[in-house]
VMD Tcl script that draws the C-alpha trace (Angstrom):
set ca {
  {-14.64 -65.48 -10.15}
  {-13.21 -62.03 -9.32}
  {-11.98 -59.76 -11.91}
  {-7.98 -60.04 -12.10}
  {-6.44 -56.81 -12.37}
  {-2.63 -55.62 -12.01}
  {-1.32 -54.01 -9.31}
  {-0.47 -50.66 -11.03}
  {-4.58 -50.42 -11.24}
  {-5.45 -51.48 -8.04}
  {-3.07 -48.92 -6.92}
  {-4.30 -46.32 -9.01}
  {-7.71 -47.24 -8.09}
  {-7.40 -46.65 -4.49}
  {-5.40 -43.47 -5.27}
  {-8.04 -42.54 -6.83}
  {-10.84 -43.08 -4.28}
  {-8.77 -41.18 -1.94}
  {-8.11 -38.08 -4.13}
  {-11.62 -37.93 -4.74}
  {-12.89 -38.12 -0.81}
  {-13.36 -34.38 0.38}
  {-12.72 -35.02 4.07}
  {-8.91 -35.95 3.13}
  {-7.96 -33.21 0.31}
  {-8.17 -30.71 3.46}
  {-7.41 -32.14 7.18}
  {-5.05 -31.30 10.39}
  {-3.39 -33.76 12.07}
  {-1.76 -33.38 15.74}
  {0.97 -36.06 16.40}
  {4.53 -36.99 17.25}
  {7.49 -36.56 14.28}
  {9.46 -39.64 13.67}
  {12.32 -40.57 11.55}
  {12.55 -37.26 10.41}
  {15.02 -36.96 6.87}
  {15.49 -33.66 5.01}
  {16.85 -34.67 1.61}
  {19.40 -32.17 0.78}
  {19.56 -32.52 -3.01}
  {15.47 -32.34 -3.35}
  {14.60 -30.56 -0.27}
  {12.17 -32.61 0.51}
  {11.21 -33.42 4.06}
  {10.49 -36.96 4.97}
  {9.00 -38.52 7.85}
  {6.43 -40.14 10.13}
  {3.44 -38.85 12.06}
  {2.70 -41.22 15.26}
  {0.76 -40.85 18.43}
  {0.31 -43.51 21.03}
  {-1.02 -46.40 18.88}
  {-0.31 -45.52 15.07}
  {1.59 -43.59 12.67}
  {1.52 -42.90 9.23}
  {4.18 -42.07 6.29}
  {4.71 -37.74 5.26}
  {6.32 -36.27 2.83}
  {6.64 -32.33 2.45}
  {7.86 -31.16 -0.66}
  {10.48 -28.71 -0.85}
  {8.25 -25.57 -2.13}
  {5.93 -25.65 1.30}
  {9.61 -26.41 3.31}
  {10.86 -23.80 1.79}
  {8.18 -21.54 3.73}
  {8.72 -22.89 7.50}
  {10.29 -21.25 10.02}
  {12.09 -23.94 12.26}
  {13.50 -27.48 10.72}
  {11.26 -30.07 12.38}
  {13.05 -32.67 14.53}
  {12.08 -36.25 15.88}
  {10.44 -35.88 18.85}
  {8.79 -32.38 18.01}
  {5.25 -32.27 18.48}
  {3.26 -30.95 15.90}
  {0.32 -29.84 13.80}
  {-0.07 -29.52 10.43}
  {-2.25 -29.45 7.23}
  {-2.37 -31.97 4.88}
  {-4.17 -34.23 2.49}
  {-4.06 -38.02 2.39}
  {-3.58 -39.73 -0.82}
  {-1.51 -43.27 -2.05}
  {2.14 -43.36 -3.77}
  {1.31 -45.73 -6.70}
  {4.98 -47.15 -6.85}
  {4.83 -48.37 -3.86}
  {1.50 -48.63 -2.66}
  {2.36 -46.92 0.55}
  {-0.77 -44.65 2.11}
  {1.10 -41.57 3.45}
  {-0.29 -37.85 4.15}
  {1.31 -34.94 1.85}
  {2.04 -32.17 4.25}
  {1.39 -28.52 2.60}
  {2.27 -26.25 6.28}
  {3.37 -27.05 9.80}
  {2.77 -25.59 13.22}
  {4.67 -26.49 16.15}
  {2.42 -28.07 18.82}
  {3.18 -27.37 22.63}
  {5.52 -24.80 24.67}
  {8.07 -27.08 23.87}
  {8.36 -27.87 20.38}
  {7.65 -23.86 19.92}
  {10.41 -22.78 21.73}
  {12.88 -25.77 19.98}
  {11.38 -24.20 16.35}
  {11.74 -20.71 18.02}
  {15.74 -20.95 18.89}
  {16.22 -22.60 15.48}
  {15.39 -19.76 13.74}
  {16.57 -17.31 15.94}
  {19.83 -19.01 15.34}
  {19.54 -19.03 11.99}
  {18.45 -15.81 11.18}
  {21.50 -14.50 13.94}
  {24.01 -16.34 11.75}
  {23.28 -14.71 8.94}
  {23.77 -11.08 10.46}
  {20.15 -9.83 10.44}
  {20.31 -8.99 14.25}
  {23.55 -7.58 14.00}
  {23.32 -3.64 15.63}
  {25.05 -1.83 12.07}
  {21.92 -2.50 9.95}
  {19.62 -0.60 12.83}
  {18.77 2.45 11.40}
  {17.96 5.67 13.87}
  {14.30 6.89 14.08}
  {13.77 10.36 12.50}
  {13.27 13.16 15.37}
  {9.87 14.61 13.66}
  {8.11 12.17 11.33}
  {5.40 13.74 9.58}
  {3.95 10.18 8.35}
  {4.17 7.34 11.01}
  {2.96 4.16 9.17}
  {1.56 1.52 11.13}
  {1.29 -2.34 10.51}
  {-1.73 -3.71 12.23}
  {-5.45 -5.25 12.62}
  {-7.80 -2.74 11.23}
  {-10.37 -3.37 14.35}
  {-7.76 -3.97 17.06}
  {-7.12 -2.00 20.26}
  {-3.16 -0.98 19.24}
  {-4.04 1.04 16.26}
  {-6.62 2.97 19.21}
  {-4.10 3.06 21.35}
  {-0.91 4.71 18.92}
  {-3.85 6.86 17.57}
  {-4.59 8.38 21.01}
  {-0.92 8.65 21.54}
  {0.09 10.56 18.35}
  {-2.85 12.78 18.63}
  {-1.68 14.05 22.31}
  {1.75 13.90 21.65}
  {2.64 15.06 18.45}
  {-0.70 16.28 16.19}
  {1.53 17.06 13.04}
  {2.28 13.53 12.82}
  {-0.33 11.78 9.97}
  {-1.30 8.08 10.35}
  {-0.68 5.45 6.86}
  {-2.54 2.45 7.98}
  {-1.95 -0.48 6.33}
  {-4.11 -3.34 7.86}
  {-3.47 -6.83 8.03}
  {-4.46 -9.97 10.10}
  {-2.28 -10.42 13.15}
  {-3.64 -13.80 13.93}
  {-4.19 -16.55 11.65}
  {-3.16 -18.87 9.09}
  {-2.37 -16.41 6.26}
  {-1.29 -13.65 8.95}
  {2.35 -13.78 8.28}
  {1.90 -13.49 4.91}
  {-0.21 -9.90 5.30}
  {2.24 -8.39 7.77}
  {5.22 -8.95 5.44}
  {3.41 -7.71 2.48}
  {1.72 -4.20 4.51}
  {5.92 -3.74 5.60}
  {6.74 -4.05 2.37}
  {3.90 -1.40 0.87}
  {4.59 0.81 3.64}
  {8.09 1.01 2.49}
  {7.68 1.31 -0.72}
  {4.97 4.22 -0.76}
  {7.61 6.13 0.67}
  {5.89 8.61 2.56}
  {6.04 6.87 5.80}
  {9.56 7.91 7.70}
  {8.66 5.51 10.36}
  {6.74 2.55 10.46}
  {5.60 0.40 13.86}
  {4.09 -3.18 13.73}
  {1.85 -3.71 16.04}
  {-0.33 -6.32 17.88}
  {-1.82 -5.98 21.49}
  {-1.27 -8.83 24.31}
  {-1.88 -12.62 23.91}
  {-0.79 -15.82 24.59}
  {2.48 -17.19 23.20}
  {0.46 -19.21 20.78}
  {-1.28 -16.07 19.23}
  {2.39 -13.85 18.87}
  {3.94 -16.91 17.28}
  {3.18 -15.24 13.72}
  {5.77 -12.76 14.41}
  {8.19 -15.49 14.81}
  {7.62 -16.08 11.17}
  {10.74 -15.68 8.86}
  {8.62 -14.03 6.00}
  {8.27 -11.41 8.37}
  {11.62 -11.16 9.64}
  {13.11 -10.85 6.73}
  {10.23 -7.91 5.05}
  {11.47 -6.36 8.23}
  {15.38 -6.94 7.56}
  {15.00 -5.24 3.89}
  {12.42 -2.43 4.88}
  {14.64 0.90 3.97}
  {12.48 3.02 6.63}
  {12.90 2.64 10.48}
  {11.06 -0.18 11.96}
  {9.39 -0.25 15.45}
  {8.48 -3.67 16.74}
  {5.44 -3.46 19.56}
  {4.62 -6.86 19.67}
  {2.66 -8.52 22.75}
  {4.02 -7.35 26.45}
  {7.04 -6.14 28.19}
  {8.29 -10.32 28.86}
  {6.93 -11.13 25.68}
  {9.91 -11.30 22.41}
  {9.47 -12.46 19.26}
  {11.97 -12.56 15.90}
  {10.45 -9.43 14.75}
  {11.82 -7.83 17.64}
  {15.24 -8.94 17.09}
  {15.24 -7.86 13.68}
  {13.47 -4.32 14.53}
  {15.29 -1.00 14.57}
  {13.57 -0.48 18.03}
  {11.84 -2.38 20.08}
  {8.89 -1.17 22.46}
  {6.46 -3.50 24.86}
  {3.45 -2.18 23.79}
  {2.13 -0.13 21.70}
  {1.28 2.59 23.14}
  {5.18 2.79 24.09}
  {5.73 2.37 20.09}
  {4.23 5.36 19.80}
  {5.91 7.64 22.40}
  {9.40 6.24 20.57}
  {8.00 7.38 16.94}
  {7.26 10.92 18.03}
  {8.63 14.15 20.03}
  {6.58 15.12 22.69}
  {5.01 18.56 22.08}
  {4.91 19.46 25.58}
  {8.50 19.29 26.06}
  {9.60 21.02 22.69}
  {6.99 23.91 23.93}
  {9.03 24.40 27.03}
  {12.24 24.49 25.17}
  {10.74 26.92 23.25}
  {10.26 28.74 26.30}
  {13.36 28.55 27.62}
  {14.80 29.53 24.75}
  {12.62 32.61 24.05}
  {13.65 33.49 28.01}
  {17.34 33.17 27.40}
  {17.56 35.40 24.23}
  {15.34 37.82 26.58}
  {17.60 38.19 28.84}
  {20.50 38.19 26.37}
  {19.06 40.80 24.97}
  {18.52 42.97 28.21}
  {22.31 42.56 29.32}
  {23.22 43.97 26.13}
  {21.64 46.72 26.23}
  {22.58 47.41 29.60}
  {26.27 47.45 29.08}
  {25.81 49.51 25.38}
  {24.17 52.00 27.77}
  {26.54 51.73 30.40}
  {29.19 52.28 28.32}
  {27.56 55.53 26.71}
  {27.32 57.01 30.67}
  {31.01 55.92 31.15}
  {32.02 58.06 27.84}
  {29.56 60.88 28.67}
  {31.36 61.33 32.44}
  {34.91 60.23 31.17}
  {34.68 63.49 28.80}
  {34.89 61.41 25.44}
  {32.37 62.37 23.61}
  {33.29 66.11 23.33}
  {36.18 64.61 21.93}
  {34.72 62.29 20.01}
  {31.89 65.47 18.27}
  {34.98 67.47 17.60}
  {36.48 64.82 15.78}
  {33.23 63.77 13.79}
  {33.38 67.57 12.79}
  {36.99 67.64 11.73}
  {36.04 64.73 9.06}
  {33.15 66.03 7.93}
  {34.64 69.73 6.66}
  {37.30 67.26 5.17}
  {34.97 65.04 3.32}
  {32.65 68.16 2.11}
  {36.25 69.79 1.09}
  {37.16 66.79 -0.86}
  {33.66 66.36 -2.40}
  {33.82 70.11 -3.50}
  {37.05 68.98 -5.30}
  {35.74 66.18 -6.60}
  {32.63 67.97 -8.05}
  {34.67 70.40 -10.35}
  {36.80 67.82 -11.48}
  {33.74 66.28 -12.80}
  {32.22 69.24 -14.39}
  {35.75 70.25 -16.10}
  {35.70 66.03 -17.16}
  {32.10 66.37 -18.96}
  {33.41 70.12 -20.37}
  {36.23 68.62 -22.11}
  {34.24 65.45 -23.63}
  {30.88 67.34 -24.25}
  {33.19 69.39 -27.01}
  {35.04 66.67 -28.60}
  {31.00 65.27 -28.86}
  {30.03 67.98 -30.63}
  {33.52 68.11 -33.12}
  {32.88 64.49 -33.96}
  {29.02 64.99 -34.69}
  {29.33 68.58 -36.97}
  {32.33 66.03 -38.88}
  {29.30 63.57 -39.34}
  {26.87 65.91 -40.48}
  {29.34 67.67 -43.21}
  {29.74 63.34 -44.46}
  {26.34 62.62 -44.60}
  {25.25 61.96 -47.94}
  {22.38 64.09 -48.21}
  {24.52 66.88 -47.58}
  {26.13 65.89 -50.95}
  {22.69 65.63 -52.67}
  {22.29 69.49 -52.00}
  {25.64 70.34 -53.85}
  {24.25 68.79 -56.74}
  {25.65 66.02 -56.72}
  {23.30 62.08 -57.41}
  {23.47 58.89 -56.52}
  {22.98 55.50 -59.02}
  {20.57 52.95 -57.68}
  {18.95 50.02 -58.91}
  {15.08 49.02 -58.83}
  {14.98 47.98 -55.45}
  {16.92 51.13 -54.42}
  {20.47 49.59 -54.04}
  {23.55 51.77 -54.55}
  {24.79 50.64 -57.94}
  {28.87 51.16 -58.47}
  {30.62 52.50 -61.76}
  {31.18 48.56 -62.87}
  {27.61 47.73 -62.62}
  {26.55 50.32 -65.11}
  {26.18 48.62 -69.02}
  {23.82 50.43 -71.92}
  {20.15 49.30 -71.51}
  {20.00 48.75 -67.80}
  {17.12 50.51 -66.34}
  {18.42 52.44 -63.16}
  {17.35 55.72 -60.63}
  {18.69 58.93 -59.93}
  {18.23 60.09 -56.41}
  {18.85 63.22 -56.15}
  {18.15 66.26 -53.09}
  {14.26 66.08 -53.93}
  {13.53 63.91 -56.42}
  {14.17 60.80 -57.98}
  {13.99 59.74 -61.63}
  {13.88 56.60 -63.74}
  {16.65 56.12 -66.47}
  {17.86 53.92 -69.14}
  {21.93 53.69 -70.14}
  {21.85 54.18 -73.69}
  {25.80 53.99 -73.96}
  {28.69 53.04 -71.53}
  {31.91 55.73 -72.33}
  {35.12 54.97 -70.35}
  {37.35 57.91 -70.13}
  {41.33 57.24 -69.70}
  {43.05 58.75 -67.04}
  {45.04 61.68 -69.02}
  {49.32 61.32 -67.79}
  {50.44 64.73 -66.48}
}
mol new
graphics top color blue
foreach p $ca { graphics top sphere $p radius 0.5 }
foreach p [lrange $ca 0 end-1] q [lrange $ca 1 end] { graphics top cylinder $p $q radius 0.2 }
display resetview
C-alpha cells in the first residue's frame, strides 16, 4: 500500500522539486495578462499569464513593482522573467514574476503614455525646472556606451568646434537588461563629481525596442534631480523617449548634442574680428577730429591766446611758490630754535650732569635707585658717583627735623 502522507507535505514536496529544478529558478515567458489586480495595501501585483491554449497564476511582489515603468493592464502583451515554484496553502502552481517588459508596438506605447502621464502629473516636464546650458563649458560630461559610434561622433564635434572643451566619460550600457540601471547611476556620478557644467546622454539610432531603456523611470527621474544641465540625444530626429521630456534640451542626434553643448570657435573668431575692426576704426575717427580740431584752433588764432595765457599762470604759480618757499624756511627757523631751547634744558637735567657737581646717587645690588625710606643700618648699598662707584654698608640711620624759621 502507498505511503499516506498529509497534504501540507505533499505540497511541500512538490514545492520543493520545483525550487530545486534549474530550468525554472531563471525563465522568460511571452504571453497575454489576465485578471490583472494591484493590491493597494501590499503592492502586490496579481494576475494571469495566458496564450491561446493555457495560462498560469503570477504574482509580483511589491519590491520588483516598485521598479516598473508602466502599470500592466489586461490585455497587455508581455514578457517577463520569472521563476516557477508552488504556494503551499493552496497548492496552486503559479510563476513569481521578478521584471516585466512590454511585448509588441502596442503594449509599449500603452506602458509608454502611462508613464509619460505619470511622470507629467507630477511636474517633472514642467518648463521652470529646465535649467539654461552654460555658454563655454570647459568639462562636457557625456553618458554613453564606451565602444559606441555617439561618443565618436560628440568627440569629433567638440574637437572642431570648441578644443577648450575636456570630455568626462562615464560609460554605461545603453542596451540591455541592467542598462537603465547604469545610465541613472553615470547621471548621477557625473553630477556629483562636479566638474562637468554640462552633461549629454547619448545613444545612436535603433529600433523602438532598443531606445525603450530611456523610457525607464529610474532614468527619468536621475535626470529630473541632476543639478547640472542635461542634454538628451537619444535615437533620431522622429524618435522621443521620457528622457527627452525630462531633459533640459533635447537634440536628435548626437552629433547635434554636441553643437548645443558648445560655442562654435569659428564664429566667436569672427566676432573677434569684427570687434578688433570696429575699435580700429573708432580709434581712427578720433584721432581725426582731435586733429581737426587742433587745425581749427591753429587758423581760428586760439592758440596764441591760449600760450599767452599758459604763460600768465605759470609766472603766477612760480610767484606763489617763491612765497610759499620762504614761508617754509622762516616755519623750520622758528621751530629749529625752540628744538635747540628744549634740548640745552635737557642736557642741564640730565643726571650725570649732577654727578659732576659732586653730587651721588643710592642704588641697590642690582643697580636700582634706592629712595631716603629704603635706607635702614646694615643694608649693603652703592654709590654711583661721576667715575666711580663704591660698595657701602649703613652703619646708622639719623633723621634730622626740619628746624621752624
Amino acid at each position: 500500500m502507498a505511503n499516506v502522507i498529509t497534504i501540507s507535505a505533499l505540497n511541500a514536496y512538490v514545492k520543493s522539486l520545483l525550487d530545486r529544478d534549474p530550468v525554472l529558478t531563471d525563465i522568460a515567458l511571452q504571453g497575454e495578462v489576465a485578471n490583472f489586480v494591484n493590491h493597494r495595501k501590499s503592492g502586490h501585483f496579481y494576475f494571469s499569464l495566458r496564450d491561446e491554449r493555457a495560462s498560469v497564476k503570477a504574482v509580483m511582489f511589491s519590491r520588483d513593482a516598485r521598479r516598473l515603468a508602466f502599470t500592466p493592464e489586461d490585455g497587455m502583451h508581455v514578457l517577463v522573467r520569472c521563476r516557477v515554484s508552488l504556494f503551499e496553502r493552496d497548492g496552486t502552481f503559479q510563476v513569481y514574476v521578478e521584471d516585466m517588459f512590454p511585448d509588441g508596438i502596442g503594449s509599449a506605447q500603452m506602458a509608454f503614455e502611462q508613464l509619460k502621464r505619470r511622470l507629467a502629473g507630477e511636474g517633472l516636464f514642467l518648463a521652470e525646472h529646465k535649467k539654461p546650458l552654460p555658454p563655454c563649458p570647459g568639462y562636457v560630461g557625456v553618458v554613453t556606451s564606451r565602444t559606441g559610434a555617439a561618443l565618436q561622433d560628440i568627440m569629433n564635434v567638440l574637437g572642431r568646434r570648441w578644443p577648450l572643451a575636456r570630455l568626462l566619460l562615464a560609460p554605461a550600457n545603453v542596451q540591455g537588461q541592467h542598462a537603465s540601471r547604469e545610465v541613472a547611476q553615470a547621471i548621477r556620478s557625473l553630477d556629483a563629481d562636479g566638474r562637468a557644467d554640462v552633461i549629454i546622454v547619448a545613444r545612436g539610432g535603433g529600433s523602438r525596442e532598443d531606445l525603450w531603456v530611456f523610457n525607464s523611470e529610474e532614468i527619468a527621474r536621475a535626470a529630473y534631480a541632476c543639478r547640472t544641465p542635461l542634454i538628451s540625444a537619444v535615437g533620431h530626429e522622429i524618435d522621443y523617449t521620457i528622457l527627452d521630456f525630462v531633459a533640459d534640451e533635447r537634440a536628435p542626434t548626437p552629433s547635434a548634442a554636441a553643437e548645443l553643448a558648445v560655442p562654435d570657435r569659428e564664429e566667436y573668431l569672427r566676432k573677434i574680428y569684427s570687434l578688433r575692426q570696429n575699435i580700429h576704426k573708432n580709434m581712427q575717427m578720433h584721432w581725426q577730429l582731435c586733429y581737426n580740431k587742433v587745425v581749427l584752433a591753429k587758423s581760428s588764432g586760439a592758440m596764441p591766446a591760449a600760450a599767452r595765457s599758459i604763460a600768465q599762470k605759470q609766472a603766477a604759480l612760480g610767484h606763489a611758490a617763491g612765497l610759499l618757499r620762504q614761508s617754509l624756511g622762516r616755519l623750520l627757523a622758528q621751530k629749529g630754535g625752540r628744538l635747540a631751547h628744549a634740548a640745552q634744558l635737557a642736557q642741564s637735567l640730565a643726571p650725570y650732569k649732577v654727578l659732576a657737581r659732586g653730587y651721588a646717587i643710592l642704588q641697590d645690588g642690582d643697580g636700582q635707585v634706592l629712595a631716603a625710606e629704603e635706607l635702614f643700618a646694615g643694608r649693603q648699598i652703592r654709590l654711583a658717583l661721576r667715575d666711580r662707584t663704591a660698595e657701602c654698608s649703613i652703619n646708622r640711620i639719623t633723621i634730622r627735623k626740619e628746624q621752624t624759621p
